[in-house]
N, C-alpha and C positions, 0 to 999 in steps of 0.2 A: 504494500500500500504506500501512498505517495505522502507522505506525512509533510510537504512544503504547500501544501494546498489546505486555507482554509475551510472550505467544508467538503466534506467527502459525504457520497453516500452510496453504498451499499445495499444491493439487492439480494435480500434473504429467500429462500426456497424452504420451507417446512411439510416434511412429508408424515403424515398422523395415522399410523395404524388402526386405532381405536378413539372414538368420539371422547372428549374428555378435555380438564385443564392439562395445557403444557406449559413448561418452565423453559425459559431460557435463561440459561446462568452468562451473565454478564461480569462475575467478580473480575475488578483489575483493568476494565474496560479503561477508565480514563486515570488510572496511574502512574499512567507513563510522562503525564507533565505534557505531553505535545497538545489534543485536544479538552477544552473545558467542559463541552456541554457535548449530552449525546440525547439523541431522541429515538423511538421506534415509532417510524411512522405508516399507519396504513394507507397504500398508494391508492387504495377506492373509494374510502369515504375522507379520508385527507384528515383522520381523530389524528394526533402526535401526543405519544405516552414522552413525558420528559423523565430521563433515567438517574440524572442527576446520581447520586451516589449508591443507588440501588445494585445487590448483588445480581436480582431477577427480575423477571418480568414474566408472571404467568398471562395466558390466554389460553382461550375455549376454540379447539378445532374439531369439525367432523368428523367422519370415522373413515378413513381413505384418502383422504384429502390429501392433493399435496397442492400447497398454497403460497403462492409467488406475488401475494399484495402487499408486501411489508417491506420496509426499508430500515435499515440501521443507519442515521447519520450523524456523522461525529463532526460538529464546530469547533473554531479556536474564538478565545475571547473577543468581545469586539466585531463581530463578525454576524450581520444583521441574518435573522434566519426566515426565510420568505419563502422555505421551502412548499409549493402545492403540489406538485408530482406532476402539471403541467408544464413547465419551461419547457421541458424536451421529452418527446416520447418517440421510442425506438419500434417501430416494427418491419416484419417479412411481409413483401407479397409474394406470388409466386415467382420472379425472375429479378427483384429490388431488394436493398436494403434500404429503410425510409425515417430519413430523420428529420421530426416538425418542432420546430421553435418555434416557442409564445411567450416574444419578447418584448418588450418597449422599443428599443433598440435594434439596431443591428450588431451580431456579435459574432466576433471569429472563432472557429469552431476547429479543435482537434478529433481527427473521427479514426478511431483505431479498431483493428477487424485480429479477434484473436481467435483461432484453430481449438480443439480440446483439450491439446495437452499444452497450449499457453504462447505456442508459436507468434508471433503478429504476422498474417499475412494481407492484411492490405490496411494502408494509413494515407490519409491525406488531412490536408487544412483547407478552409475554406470558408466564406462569407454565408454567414446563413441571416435573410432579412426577417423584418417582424413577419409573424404569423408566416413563414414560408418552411419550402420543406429540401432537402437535399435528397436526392436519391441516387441508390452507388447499385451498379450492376454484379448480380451473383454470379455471373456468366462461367468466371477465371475460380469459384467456389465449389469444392466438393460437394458432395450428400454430407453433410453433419451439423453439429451443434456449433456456435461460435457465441460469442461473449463481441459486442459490441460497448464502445468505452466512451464515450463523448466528454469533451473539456471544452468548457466556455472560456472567452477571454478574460472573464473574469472568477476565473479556476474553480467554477462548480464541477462536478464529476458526475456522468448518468452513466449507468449500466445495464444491459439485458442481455438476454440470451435469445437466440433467434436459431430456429433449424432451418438449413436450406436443403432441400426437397428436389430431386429431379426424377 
């Protein structure tokens, strides 16, 4: 993890065999002095649990579930947090990778394409306007899983996973 970048955030995947409370132990999350404040945020209804010095955080998942609406993001002080799960959202169609900014602004945009087992095989930079979208061709992209990485110019961090399909 990139620990020179103000706020980070983190895409959790929680997979729940049986319907029930789950814990997620968090001890030591922020003592390491680099981030102050950490939050788990749900990316569908945009609730943000502040973790603040908590060892855990339990919630209530289904019975089979496996649920990719959460985020862990970790602030440094001073650092205004206006996180909605809006700014950037990453998704597949069938032959794109499509990334939409919902910005005030226009912001330059680092967009890095990693493989499964962590490889980066495609990166650029590029101008992304308010409300617009950029879109990168799967063409040169195996069949598998990739982890897409977006950086704002002003060092927010988005991450997904996206399967390309042929």
């Amino acid at each position: 993890m990139n620990t020179t970048s103000a706020l980070v955030v983190l895409p959790l995947e929680i997979s729940t065999p049986i319907a029930g409370n789950y814990t997620i132990e968090l001890e030591g999350l922020l003592s390491n002095g680099v981030y102050s404040e950490a939050y788990l945020v749900n990316n569908t209804t945009k609730e943000q649990l502040e973790i603040g010095d908590a060892n855990s955080v339990s919630l209530y998942f289904e019975k089979g579930e496996t649920n990719n609406s959460y985020s862990l993001v970790l602030k440094k002080a001073n650092v205004p947090f206006n996180f909605n799960g809006e700014n950037v959202s990453i998704f597949s169609t069938a032959d794109f990778i499509n990334i939409k900014g919902n910005f005030e602004t226009a912001q330059t945009v680092k967009v890095e394409v990693y493989n499964i087992v962590g490889q980066l095989v495609m990166n650029t930079t590029t101008e992304l306007l308010p409300n617009d979208r950029i879109t990168l061709s799967t063409a040169d992209l195996q069949s598998e899983v990739y982890v897409i990485k977006v950086t704002t110019s002003n060092n927010q961090q988005f991450t997904n996973k996206i399967v390309v399909a042929k």
